[in-house]
Backbone as a ProteinNet text record, in pm:
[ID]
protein_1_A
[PRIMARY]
XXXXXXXXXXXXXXXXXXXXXXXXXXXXXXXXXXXXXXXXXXXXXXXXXXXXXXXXXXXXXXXXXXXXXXXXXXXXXXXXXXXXXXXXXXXXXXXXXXXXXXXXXXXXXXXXXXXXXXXXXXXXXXXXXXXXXXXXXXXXXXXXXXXXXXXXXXXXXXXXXXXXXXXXXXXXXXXXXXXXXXXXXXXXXXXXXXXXXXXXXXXXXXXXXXXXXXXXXXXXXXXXXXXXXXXXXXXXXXXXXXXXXXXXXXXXXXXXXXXXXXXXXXXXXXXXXXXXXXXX
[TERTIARY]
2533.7	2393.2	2328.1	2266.1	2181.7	2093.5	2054.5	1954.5	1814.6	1819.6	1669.4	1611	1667.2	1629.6	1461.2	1428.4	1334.2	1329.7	1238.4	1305.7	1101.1	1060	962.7	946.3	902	870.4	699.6	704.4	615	582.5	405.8	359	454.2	475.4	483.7	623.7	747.6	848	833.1	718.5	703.1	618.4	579.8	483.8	616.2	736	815.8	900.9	922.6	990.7	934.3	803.4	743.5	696.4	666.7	704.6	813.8	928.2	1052.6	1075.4	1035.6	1070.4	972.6	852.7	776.3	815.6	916.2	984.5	1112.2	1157	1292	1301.8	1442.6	1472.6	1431.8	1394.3	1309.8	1448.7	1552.2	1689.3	1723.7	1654.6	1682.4	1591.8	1652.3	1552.9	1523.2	1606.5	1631.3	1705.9	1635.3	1699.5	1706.6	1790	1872.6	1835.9	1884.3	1845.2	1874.1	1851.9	1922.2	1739.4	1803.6	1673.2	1733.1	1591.5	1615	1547.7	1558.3	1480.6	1535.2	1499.2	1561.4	1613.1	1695.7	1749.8	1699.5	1659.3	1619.5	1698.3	1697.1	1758.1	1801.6	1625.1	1601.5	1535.8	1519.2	1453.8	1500.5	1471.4	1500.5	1379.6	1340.3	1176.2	1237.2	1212.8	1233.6	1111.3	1117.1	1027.4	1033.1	1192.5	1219	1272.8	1317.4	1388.8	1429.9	1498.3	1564.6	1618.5	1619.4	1660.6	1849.7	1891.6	2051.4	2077.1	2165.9	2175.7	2291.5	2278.1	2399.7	2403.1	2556.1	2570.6	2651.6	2610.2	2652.4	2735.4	2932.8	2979.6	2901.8	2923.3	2879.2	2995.9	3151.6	3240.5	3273	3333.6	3359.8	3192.2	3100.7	3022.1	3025.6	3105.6	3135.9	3047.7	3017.1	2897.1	2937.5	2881.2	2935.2	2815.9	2815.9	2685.7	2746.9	2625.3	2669.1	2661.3	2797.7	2823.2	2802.7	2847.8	2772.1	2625	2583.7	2419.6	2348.8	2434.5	2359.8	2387.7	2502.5	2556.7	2441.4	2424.8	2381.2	2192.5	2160.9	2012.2	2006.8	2119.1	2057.6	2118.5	2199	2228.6	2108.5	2021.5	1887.9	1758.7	1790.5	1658.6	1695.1	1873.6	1843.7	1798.3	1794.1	1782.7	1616.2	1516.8	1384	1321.1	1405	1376.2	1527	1551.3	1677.4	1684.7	1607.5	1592.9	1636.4	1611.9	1590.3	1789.7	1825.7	1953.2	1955.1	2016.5	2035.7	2083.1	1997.7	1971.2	1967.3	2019.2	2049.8	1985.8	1961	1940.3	1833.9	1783.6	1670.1	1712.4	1655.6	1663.3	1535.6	1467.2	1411.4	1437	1346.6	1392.9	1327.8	1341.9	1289.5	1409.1	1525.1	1622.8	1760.7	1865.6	1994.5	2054.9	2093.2	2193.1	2377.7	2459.3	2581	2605.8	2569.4	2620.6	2564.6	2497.3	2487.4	2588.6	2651.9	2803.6	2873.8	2945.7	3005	2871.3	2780.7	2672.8	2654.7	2624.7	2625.2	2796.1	2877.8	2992.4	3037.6	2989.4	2926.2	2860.3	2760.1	2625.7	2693.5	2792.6	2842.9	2948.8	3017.3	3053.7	2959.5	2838.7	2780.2	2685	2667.7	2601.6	2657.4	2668.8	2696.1	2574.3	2615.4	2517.6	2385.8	2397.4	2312.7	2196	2076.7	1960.3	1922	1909	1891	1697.7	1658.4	1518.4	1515.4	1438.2	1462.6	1279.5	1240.4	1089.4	1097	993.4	956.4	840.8	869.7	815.4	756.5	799.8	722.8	643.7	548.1	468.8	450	611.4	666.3	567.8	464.8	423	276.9	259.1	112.1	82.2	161	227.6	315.3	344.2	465.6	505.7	604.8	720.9	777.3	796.8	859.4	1000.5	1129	1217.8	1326.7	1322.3	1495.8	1620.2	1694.2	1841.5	1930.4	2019.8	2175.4	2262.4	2390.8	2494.9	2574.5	2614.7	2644.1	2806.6	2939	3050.6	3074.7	3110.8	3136.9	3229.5	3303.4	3442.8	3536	3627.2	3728.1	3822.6	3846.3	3986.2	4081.8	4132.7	4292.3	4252.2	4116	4142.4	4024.7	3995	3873.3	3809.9	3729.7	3633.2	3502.2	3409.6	3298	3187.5	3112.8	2965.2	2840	2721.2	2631.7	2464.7	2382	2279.5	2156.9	2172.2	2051.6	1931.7	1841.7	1659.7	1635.7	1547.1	1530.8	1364.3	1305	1164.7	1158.2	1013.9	1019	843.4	799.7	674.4	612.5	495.6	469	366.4	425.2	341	316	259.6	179.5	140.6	123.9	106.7	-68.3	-125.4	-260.5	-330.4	-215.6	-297.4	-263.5	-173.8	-106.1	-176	-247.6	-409.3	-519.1	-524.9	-650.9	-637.1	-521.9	-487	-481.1	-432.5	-502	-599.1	-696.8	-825.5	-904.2	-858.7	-933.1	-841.5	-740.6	-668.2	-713.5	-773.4	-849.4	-962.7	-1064.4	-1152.2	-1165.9	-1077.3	-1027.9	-1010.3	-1000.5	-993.7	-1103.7	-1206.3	-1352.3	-1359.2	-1386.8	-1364.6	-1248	-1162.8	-1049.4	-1030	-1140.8	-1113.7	-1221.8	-1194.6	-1277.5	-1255.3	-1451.7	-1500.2	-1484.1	-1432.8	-1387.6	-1493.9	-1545.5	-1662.6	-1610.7	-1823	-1829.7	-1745.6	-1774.6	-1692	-1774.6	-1916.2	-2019.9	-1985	-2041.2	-2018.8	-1903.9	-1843.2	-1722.3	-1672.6	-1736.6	-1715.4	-1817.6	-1914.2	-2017.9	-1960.2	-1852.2	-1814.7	-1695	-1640.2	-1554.5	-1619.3	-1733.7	-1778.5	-1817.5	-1902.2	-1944.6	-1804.6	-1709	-1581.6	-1545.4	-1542.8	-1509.4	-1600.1	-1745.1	-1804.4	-1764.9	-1793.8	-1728.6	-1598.9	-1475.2	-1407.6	-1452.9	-1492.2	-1532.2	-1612.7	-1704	-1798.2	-1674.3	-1596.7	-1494.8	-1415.7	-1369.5	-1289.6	-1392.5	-1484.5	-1581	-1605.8	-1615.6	-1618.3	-1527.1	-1407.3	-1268.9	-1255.2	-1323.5	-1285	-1381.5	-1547.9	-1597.5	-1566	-1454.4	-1437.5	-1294.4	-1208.9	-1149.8	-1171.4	-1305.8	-1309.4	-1424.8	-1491.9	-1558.1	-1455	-1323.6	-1194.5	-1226	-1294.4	-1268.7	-1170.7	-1099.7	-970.2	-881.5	-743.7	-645	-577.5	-521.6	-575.4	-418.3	-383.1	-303.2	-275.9	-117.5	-57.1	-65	-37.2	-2.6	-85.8	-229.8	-358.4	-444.7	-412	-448.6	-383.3	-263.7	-219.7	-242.5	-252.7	-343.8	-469.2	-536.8	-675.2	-631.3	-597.6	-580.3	-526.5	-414.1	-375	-482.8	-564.7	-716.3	-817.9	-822.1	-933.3	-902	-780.2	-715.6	-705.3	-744.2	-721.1	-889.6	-971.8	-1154.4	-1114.4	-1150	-1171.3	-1305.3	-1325.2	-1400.4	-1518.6	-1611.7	-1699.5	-1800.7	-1949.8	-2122.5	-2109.3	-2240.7	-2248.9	-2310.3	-2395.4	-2436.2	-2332.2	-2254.1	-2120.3	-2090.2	-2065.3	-2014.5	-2115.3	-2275.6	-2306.6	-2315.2	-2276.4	-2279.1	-2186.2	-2030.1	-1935.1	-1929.9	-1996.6	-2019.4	-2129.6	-2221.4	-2331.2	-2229.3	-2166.2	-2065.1	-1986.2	-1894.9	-1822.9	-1909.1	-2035.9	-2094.1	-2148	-2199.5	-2197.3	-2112.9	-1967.9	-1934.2	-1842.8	-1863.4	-1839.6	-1935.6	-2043.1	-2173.3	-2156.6	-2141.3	-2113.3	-1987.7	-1867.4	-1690.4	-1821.4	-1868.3	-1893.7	-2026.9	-2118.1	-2166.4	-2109.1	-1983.2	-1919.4	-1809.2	-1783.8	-1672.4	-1777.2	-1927.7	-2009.3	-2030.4	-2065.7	-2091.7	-1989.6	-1893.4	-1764.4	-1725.4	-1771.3	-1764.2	-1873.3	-2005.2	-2065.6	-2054.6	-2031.6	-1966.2	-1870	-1763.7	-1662.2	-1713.7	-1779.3	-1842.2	-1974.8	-2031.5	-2085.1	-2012.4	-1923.1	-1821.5	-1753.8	-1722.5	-1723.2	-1773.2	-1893.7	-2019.4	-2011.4	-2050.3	-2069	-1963.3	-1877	-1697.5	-1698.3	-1769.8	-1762.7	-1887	-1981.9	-2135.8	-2114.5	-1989.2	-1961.3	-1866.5	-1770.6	-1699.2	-1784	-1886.4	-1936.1	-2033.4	-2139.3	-2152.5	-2067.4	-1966.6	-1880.3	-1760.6	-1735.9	-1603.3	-1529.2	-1523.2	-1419.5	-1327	-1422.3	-1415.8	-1254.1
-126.9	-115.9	-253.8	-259.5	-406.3	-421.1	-550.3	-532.2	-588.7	-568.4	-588.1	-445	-312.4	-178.9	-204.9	-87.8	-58.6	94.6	105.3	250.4	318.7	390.8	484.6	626.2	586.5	724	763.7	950.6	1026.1	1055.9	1074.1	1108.3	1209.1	1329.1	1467.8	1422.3	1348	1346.4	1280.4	1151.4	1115.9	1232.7	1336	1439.2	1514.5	1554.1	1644.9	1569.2	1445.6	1361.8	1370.1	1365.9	1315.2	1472.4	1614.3	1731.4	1767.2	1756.8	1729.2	1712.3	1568.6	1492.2	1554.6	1660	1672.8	1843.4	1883.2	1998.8	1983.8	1878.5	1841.1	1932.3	1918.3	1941.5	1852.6	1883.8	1737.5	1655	1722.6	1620.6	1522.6	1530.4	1479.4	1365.7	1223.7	1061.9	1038.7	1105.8	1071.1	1214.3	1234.6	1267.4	1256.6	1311.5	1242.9	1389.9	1346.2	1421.8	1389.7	1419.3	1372.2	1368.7	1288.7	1233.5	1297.1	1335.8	1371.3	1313	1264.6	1242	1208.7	1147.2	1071.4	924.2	908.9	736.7	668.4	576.9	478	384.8	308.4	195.2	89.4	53.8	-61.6	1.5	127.9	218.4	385.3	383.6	545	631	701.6	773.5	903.5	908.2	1022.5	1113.9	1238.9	1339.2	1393.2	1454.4	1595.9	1539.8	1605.7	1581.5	1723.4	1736.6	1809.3	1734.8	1844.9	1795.9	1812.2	1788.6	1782.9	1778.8	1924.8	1885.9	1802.9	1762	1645.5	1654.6	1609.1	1550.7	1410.2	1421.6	1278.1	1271.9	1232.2	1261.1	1172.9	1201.9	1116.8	1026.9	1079.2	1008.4	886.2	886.7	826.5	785.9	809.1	803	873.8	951.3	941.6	1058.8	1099.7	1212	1283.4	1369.6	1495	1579.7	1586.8	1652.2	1784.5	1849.7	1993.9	2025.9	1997.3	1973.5	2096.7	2199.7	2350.3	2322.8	2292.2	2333.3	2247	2125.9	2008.2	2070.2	2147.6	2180	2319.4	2402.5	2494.4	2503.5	2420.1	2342.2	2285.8	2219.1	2153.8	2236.2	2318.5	2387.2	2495.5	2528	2593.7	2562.7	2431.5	2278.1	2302.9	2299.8	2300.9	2387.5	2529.5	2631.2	2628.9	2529.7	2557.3	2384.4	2289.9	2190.6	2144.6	2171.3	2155.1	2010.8	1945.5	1762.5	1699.2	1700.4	1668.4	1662.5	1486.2	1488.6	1445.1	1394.9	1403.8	1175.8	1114	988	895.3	954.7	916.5	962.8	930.1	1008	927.1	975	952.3	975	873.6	876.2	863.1	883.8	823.1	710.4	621.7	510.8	387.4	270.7	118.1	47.2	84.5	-47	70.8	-25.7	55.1	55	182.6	181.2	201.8	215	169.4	300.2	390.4	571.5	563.8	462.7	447.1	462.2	374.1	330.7	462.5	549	710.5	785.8	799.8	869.5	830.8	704.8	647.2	653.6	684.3	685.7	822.9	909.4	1059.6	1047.3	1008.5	1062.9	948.8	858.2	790.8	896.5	1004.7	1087.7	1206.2	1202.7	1300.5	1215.1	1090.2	986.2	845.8	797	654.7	561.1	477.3	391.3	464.3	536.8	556.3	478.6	536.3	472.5	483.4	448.4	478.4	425.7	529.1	510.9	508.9	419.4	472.9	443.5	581.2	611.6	567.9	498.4	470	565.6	700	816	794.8	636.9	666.8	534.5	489.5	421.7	295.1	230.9	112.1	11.3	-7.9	-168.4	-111.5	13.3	112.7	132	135.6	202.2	245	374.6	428.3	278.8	236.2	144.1	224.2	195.3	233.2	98.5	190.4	45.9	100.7	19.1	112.8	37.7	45.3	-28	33	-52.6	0.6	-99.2	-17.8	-69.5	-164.5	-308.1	-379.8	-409	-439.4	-457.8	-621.4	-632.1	-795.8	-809	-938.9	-933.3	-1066.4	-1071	-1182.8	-1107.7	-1134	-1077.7	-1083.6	-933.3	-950.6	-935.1	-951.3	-995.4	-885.5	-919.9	-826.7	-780.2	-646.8	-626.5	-545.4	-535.4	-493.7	-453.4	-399.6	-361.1	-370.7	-406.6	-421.6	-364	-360.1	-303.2	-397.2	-441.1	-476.6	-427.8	-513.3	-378.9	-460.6	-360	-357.3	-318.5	-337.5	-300.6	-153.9	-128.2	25.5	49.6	114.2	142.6	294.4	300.4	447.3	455.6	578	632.5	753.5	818.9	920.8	1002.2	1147.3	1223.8	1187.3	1263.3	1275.3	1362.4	1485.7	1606.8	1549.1	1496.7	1419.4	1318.6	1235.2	1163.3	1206.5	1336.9	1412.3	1442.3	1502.4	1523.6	1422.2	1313.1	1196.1	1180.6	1172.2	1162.2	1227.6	1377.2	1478.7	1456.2	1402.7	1379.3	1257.9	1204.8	1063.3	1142.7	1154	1232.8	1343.7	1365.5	1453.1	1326.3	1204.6	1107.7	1147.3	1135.8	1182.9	1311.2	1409.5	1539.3	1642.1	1596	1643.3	1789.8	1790.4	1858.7	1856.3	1937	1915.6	2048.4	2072.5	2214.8	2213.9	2317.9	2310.6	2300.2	2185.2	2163.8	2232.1	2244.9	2298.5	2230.7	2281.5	2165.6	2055.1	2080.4	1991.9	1878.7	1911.7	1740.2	1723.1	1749.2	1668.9	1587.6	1697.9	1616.3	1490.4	1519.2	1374.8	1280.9	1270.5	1196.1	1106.9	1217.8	1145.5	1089.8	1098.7	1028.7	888.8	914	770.4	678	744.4	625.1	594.2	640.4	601.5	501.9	545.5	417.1	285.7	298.5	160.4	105.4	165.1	120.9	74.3	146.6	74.1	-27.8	-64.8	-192.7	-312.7	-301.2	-338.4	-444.6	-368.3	-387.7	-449.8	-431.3	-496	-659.5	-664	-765.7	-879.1	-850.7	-861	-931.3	-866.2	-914.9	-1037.2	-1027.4	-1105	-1249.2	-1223.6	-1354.8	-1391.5	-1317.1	-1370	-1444.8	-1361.6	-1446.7	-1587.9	-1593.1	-1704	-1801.4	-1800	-1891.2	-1889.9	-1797.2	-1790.7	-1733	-1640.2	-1613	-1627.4	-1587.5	-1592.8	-1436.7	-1473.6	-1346.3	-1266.2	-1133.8	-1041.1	-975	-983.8	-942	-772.5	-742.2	-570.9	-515.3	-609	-523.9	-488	-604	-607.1	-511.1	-497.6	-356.9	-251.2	-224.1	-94.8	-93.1	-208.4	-117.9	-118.2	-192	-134.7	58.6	41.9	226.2	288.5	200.4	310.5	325.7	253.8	249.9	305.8	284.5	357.6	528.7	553.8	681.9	772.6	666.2	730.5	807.5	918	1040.8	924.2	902.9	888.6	999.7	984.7	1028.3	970.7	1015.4	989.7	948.2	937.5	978.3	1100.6	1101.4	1284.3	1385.8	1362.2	1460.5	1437.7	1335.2	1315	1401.5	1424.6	1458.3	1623.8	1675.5	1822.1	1857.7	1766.6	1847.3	1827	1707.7	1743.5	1876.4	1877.9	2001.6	2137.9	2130.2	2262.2	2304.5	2180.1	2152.2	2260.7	2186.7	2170.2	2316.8	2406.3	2495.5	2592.4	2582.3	2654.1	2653.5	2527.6	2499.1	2605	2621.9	2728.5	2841.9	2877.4	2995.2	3058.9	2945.5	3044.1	3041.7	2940	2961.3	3075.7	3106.4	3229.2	3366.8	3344.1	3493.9	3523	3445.4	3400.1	3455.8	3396.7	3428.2	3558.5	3620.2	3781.5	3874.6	3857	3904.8	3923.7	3816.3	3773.2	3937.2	3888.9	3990.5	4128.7	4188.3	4312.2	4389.2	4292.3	4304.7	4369.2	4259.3	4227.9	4382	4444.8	4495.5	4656.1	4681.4	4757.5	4816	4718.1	4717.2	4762.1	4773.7	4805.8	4911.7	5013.2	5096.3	5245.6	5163.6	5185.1	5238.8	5143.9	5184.3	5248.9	5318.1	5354	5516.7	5518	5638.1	5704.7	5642.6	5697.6	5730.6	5642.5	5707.6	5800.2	5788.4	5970.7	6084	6086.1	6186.3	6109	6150.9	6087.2	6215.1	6307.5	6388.1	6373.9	6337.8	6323.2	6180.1
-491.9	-448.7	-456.1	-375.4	-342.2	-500.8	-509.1	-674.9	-585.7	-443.9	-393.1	-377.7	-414	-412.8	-488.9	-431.8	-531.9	-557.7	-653.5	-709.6	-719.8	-638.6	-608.5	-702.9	-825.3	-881.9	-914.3	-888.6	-844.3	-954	-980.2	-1141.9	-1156.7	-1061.3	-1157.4	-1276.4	-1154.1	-1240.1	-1406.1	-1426.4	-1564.3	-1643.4	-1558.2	-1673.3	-1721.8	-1631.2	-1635.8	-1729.1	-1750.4	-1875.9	-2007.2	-2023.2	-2111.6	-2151.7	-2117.8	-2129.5	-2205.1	-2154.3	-2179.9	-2300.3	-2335.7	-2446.5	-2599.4	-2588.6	-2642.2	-2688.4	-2564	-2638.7	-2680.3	-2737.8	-2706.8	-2862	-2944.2	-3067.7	-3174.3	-3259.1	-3360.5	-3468.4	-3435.2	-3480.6	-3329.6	-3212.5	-3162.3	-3079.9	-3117.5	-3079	-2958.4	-2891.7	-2719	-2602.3	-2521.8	-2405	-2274.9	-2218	-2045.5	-1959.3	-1810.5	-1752.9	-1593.6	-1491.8	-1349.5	-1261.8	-1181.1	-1084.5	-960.1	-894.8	-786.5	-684.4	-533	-429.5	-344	-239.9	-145.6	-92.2	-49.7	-82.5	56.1	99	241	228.6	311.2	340.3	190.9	167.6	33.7	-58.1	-50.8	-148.7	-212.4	-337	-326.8	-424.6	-369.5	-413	-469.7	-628.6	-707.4	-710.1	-687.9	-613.9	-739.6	-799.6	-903.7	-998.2	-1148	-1215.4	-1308.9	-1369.6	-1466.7	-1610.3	-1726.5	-1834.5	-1823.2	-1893.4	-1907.5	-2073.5	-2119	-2251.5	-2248.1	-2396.2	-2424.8	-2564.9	-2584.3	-2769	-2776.7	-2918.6	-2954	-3072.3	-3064.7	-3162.7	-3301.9	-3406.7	-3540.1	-3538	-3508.4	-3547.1	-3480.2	-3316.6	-3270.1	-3166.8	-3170.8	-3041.5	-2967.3	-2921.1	-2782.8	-2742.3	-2554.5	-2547.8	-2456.9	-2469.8	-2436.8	-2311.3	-2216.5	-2138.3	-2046.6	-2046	-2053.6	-1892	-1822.8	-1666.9	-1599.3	-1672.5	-1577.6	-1590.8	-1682.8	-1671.7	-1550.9	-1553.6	-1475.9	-1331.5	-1264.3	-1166.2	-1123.2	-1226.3	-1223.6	-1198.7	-1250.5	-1223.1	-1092.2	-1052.1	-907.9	-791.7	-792.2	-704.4	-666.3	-766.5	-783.8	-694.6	-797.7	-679	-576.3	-541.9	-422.1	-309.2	-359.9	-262.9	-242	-333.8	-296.5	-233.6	-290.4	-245.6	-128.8	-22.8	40.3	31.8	125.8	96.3	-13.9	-133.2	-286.7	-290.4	-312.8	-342.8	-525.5	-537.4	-681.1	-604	-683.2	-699.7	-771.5	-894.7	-1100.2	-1182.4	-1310.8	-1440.2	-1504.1	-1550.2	-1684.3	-1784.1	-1874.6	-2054.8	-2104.2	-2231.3	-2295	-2363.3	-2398.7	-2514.2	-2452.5	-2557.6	-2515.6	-2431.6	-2479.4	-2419.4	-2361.4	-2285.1	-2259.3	-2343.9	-2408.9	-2494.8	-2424.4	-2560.8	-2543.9	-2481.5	-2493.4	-2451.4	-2221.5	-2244.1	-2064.1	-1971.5	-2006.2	-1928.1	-1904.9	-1990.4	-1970.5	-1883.8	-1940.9	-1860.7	-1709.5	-1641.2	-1524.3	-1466.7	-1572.5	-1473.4	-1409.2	-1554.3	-1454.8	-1331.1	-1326.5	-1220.3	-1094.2	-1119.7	-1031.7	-909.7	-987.5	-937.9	-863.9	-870.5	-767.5	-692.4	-696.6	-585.7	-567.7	-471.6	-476.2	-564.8	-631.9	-712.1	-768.9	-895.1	-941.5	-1013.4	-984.7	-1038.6	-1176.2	-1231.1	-1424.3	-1456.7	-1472.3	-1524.5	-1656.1	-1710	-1853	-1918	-1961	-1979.6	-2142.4	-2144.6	-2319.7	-2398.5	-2445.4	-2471.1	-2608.1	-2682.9	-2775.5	-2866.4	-2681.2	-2642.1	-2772.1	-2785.2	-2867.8	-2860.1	-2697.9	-2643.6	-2647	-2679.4	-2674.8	-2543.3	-2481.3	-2321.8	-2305.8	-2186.5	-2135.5	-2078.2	-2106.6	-2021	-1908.3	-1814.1	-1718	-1671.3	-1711.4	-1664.8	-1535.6	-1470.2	-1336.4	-1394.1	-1359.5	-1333.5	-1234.2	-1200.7	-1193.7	-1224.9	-1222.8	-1297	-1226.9	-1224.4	-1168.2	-1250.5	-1113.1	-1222	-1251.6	-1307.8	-1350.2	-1469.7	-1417.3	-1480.9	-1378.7	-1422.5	-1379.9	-1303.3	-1163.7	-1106.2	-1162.3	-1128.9	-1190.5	-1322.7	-1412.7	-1564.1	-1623	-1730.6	-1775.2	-1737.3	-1727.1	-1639	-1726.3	-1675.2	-1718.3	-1640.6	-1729.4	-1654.3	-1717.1	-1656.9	-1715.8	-1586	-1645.3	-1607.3	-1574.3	-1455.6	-1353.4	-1341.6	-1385.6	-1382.3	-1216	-1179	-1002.6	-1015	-970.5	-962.8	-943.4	-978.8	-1038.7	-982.2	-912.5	-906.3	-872.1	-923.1	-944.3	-775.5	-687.6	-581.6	-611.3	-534.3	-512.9	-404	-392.9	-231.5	-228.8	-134.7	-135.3	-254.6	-274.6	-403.1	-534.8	-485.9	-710	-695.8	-569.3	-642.6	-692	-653.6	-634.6	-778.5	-877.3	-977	-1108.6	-1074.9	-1152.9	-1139.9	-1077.8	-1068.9	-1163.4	-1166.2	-1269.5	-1346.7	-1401.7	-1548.4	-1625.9	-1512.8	-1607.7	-1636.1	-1595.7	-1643.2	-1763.9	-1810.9	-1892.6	-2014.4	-2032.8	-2143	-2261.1	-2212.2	-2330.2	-2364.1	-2284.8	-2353.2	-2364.5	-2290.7	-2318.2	-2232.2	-2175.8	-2030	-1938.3	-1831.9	-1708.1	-1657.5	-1609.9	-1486.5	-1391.9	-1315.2	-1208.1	-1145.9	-1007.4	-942	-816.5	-779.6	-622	-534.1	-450.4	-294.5	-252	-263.6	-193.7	-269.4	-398.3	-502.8	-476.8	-449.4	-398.5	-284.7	-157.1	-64.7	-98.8	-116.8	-159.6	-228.5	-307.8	-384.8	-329.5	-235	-137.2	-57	-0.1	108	28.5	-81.5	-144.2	-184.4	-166.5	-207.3	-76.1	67.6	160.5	205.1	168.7	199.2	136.5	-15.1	-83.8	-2.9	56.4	62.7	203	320.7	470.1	437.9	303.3	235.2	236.2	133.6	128.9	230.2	315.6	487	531.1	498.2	601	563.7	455.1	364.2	413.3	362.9	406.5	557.4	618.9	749.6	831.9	777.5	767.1	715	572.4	543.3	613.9	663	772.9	871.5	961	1059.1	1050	908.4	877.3	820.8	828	752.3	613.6	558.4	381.3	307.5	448.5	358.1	459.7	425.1	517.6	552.3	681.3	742.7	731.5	713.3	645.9	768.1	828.4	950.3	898.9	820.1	807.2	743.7	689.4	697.9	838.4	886.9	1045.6	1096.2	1102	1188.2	1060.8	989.9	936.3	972.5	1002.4	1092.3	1177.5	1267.7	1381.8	1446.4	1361.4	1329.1	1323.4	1199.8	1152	1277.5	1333.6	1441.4	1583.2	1587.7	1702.2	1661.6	1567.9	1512.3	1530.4	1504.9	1543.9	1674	1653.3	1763.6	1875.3	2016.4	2099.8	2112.7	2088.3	2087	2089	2148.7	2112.7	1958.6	1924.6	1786.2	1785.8	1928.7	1920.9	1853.3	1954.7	1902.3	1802.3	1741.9	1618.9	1527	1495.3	1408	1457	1521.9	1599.2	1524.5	1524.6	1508	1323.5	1292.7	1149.5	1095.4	1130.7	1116.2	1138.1	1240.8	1235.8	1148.6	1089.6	929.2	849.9	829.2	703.6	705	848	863.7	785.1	854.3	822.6	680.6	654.4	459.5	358.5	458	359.8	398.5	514.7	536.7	455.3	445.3	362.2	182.6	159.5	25.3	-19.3	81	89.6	90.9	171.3	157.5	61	-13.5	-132.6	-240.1	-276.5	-325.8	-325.3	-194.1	-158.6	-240.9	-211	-219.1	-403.2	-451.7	-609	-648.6	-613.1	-673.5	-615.6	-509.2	-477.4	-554.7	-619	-690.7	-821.7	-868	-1008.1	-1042.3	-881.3	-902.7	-862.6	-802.7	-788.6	-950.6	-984.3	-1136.9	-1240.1	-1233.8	-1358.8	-1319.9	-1157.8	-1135.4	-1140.4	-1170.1	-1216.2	-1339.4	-1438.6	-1529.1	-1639.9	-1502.4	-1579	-1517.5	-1411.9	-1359.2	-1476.6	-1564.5	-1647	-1807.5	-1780.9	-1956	-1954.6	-1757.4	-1705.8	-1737	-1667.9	-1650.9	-1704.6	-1832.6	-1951.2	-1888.2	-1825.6	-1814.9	-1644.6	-1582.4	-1469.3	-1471.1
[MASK]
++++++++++++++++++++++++++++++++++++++++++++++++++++++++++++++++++++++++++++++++++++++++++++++++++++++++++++++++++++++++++++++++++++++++++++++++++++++++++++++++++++++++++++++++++++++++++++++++++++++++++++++++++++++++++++++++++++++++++++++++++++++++++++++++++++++++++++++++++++++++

C-alpha cells in the first residue's frame, strides 16, 4: 500500500470504540476489533466497526482471536450494510505494540494491506489520539526480513446528520444534556450560520479580487458548482416559494399538534369512562 493513503474515519466508528472500550472486561487494558468501509484509489473511509474477542498467552505472548466470531459479525454487517468491506482493525492504546504484527497478518488475509487505527481511550495527552498505520516490509534480500508500521494521515469526516449530531453533543458539555427544539429555532439558526458563512465567501473574494489574497483554484470551482446550483428565478418567486415552505412547515406542525391533543384527549375520556362504569 502506498504510505501517501489517507485513512477517513466517521465519528460514529470512534463512539463505537470508545463504547466498546468502556464495556470491555476490567482485567482487560486494551481491545481490537475490524474496520469497516470502503477503499478509493489514495484513500480508505471507515464507515463501521466491530469488537473482536482476543487473548493473550501469560506464557509465551502469543494471541489468540476469536475467528468465528469475527467471520460471524461481518457476514451479518454484511447482509444490512452490502457496500461495507472489511479495511483493517482497531486497537486501543498510545503506541504499537509487539502483539500487532500476528494480528495485521490475520486481517492481511481478508484484505489486501490493512489499515491499523489505533484510538488512545485513555486520553494519556488529555485527548483522544487518533493514530493510522500500515505495515510496511523491510529487510535485506535474500537475508533478514522484517516489518514495521508506517503512520499515514488520519482525519475525522462526517455525513450531513453525524454533523447535525455533534452539534447537539457539544452542546451537551455544560449541562450534560439537551431539549429537543422546535423546527422554527432551528431553521433560524441554520439560516443565521448560512449567512455568516455567504459573509465569509464574500469577504474572501473581495480580497481576491483587491490582490490581498491569493486566489484558490478549487475554492473557485466550489463556487462556481455553488452558483451554478441557485435555482433561476425572480426574487418574486423566490419569496412565494419560500412563504409556501414556511406555509406548509405550520400547517405539518399544527396538525402534529392537533393530533397530540386528540390522542391525549381520547385518553382521559378513556379513562373517566372506566371509573363511570368500572363494570363495563
Amino acid at each position: 500500500m502506498v504510505l501517501n493513503l489517507t485513512v477517513k474515519v466517521h465519528p460514529v466508528v470512534l463512539f463505537q470504540i470508545v463504547n466498546a472500550y468502556e464495556r470491555r472486561n476490567l482485567d482487560r487494558n486494551a481491545i481490537l476489533g475490524t474496520l469497516l468501509g470502503t477503499i478509493d484509489k489514495n484513500s480508505v473511509e471507515v464507515t463501521n466497526c466491530f469488537v473482536v474477542p482476543h487473548s493473550i498467552s501469560p506464557n509465551d505472548g502469543t494471541v489468540s482471536i476469536e475467528m468465528h466470531i469475527a467471520d460471524t459479525m461481518y457476514k451479518l454487517n454484511k447482509q444490512v450494510h452490502p457496500s461495507e468491506v472489511i479495511v483493517g482493525w482497531w486497537a486501543t492504546g498510545f503506541e504499537v505494540t509487539s502483539i500487532a504484527v500476528p494480528i495485521n497478518d490475520y486481517y492481511s488475509r481478508q484484505c489486501a494491506n490493512p489499515v491499523h487505527l489505533l484510538v488512545d481511550t485513555t486520553l494519556r495527552t488529555k485527548k483522544m489520539a487518533i493514530k493510522s498505520f500500515v505495515q510496511v516490509d523491510i529487510g535485506v534480500p535474500e537475508g533478514s526480513q522484517g516489518a514495521m508500521f508506517s503512520p499515514v494521515p488520519v482525519e475525522v469526516i462526517q455525513y450531513a446528520p453525524e454533523a447535525v449530531a455533534m452539534r447537539t453533543l457539544v452542546k451537551t458539555r455544560v449541562t450534560g444534556k439537551v431539549e429537543p427544539r422546535a423546527e422554527l429555532p432551528q431553521v433560524a439558526e441554520a439560516i443565521d450560520e448560512l449567512e455568516e458563512a455567504i459573509t465569509v465567501m464574500l469577504q474572501y473574494v473581495e480580497d481576491v479580487l483587491n490582490d490581498r489574497t491569493t486566489a484558490d483554484n478549487s475554492i473557485g470551482r466550489n463556487l462556481l458548482k455553488l452558483v451554478q446550483a441557485v435555482p433561476n428565478m425572480t426574487r418574486d418567486e423566490l419569496d412565494n416559494m419560500m412563504s409556501a415552505n414556511i406555509k406548509d412547515l405550520l400547517m405539518a406542525m399544527y396538525l402534529s399538534q392537533l393530533t397530540r391533543v386528540q390522542a391525549q384527549l381520547n385518553e382521559k375520556l378513556l379513562m373517566t369512562s372506566n371509573l363511570v362504569n368500572p363494570n363495563n
